[in-house]
C-alpha positions as CSV (number, residue, x, y, z in Angstrom):
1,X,-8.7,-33.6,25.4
2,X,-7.8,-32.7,22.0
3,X,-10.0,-33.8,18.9
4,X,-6.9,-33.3,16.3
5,X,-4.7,-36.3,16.1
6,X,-1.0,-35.5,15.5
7,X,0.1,-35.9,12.3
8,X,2.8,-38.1,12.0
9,X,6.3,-37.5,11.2
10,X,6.0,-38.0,7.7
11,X,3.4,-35.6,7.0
12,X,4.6,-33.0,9.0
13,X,8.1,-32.9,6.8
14,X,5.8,-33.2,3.9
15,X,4.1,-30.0,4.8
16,X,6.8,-28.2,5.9
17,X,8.6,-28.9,2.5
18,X,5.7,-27.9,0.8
19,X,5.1,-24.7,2.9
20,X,8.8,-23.1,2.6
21,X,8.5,-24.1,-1.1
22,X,5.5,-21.8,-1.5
23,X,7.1,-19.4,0.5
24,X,10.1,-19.3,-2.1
25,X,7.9,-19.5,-4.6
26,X,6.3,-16.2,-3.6
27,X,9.7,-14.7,-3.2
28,X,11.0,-15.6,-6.5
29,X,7.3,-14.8,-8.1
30,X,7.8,-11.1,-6.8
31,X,11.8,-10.5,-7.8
32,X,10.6,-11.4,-11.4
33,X,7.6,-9.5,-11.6
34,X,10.2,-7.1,-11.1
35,X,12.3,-8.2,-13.6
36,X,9.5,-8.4,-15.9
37,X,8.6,-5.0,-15.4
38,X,12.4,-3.7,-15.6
39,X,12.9,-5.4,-19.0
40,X,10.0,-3.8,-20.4
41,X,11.0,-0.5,-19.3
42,X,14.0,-1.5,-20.9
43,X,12.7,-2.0,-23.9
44,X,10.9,1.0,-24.1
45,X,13.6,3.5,-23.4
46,X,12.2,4.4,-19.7
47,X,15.2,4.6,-17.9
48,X,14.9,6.8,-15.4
49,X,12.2,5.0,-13.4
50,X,12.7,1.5,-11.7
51,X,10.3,-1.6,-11.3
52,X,9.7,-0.8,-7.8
53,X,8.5,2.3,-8.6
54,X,7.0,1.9,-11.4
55,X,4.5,-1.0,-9.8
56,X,4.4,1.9,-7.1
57,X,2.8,3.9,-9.1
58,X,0.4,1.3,-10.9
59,X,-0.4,0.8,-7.3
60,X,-1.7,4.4,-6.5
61,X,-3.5,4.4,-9.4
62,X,-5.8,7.9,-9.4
63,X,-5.7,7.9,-5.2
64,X,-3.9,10.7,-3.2
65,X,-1.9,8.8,-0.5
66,X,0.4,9.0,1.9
67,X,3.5,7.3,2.4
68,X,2.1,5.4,5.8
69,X,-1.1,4.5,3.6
70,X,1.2,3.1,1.0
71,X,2.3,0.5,3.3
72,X,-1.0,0.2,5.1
73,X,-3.0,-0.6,1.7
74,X,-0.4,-3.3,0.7
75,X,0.7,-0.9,-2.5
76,X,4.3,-1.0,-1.0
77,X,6.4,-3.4,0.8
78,X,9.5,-2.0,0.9
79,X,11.7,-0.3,3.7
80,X,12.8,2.7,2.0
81,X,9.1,4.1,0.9
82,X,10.3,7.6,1.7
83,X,13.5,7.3,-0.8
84,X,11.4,5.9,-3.3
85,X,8.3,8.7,-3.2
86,X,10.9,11.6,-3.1
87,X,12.8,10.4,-6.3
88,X,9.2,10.3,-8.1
89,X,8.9,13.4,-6.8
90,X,11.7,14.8,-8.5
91,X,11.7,12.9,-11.4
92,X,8.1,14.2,-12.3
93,X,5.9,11.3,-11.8
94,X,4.3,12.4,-8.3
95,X,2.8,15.7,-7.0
96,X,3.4,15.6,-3.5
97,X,1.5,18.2,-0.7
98,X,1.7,19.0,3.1
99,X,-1.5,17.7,5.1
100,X,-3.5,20.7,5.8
101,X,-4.1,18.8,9.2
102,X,-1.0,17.4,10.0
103,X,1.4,19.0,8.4
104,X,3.9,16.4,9.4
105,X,2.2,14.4,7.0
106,X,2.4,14.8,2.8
107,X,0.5,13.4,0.9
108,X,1.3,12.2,-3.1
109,X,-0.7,11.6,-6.3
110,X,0.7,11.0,-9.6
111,X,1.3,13.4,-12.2
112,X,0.6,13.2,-16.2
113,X,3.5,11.5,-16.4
114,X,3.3,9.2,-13.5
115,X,-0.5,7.9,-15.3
116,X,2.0,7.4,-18.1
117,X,4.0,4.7,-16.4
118,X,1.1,3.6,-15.0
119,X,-0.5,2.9,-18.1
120,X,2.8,1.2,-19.6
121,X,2.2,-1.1,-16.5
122,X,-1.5,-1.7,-16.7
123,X,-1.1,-2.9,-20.6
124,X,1.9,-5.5,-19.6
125,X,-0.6,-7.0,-17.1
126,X,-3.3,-7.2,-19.5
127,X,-1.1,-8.6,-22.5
128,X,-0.2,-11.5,-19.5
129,X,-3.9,-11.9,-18.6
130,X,-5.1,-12.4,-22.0
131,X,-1.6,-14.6,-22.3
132,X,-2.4,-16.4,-19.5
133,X,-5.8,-17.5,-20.4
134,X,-4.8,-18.3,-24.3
135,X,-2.7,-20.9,-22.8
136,X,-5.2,-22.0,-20.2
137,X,-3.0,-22.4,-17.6
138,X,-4.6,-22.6,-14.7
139,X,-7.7,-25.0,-15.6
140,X,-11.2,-24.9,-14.8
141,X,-10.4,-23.0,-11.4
142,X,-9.0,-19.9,-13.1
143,X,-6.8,-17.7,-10.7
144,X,-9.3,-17.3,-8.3
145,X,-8.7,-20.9,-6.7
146,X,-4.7,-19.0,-6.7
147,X,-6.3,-15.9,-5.1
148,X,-8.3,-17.6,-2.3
149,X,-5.4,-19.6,-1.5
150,X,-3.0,-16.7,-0.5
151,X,-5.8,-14.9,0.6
152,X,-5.7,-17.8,3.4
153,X,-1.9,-17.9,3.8
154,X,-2.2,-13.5,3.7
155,X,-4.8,-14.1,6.6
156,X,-3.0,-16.7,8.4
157,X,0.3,-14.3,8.5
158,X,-1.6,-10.9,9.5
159,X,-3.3,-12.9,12.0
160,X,0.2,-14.4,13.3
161,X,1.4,-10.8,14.0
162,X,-1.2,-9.8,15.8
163,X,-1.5,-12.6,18.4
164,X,1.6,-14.1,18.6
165,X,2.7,-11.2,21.5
């Protein structure tokens, strides 16, 4: 016997409606982080570097990665990592090395010029942080209620792939 009652019809198009809203939501919320980040690059000249890349290498920060660890660690999301890490390889943001282990493997860190970009990204973010909470736009909760709430949906979803088969 089941101790959850079904929830009627209602409720249930009510909830989906809401849940593929978020889910556009976070779509769109990405593509214009993106845009964001594209237009400030604009702004400042840096045109051989795109968003993706550029919140690549905010991502990796001062680690040395490789491209599997990229994906692994949530700093990429993309298809084409590869494409991406070899044109910051040859435009100068990223070292990149052979595993002495594997040598299948390379591994990639940024340059002096990579920790550039990076730090281009790191003071958009903190000019919308400070932004953000000038305007008080998320009340008494702050972001973290945000946070903890696709923390659950980001645990619900990694949980889905691993149990559905």
């Amino acid at each position: 016997m089941s101790i959850h009652k079904p929830m009627p019809p209602k409720a249930k198009d009510g909830l989906l409606t809401d849940y593929t809203e978020t889910l556009a939501m976070v779509e769109r919320l990405h593509r214009l982080l993106l845009d964001v980040i594209k237009d400030e690059f604009e702004r400042l000249g840096l045109l051989d570097i795109n968003a993706v890349q550029a919140l690549l290498l905010y991502n990796v920060a001062e680690n040395e990665v490789t491209a599997g660890e990229l994906k692994s660690r949530g700093y990429y999301q993309g298809s084409n990592v590869s494409y991406n890490l070899k044109k910051l390889v040859d435009t100068g943001y990223m070292h990149h090395q052979r595993c002495e282990i594997d040598r299948r493997s390379v591994r990639v860190r940024l340059t002096e010029k990579g920790r550039n970009i990076r730090e281009v990204v790191d003071g958009l973010f903190s000019r919308h942080a400070e932004g953000l909470e000038q305007l008080s736009l998320f009340g008494d909760e702050g972001l973290e209620g945000v946070i903890s709430s696709l923390r659950r949906i980001e645990r619900f979803w990694s949980e889905q792939i691993r149990y559905i088969y």
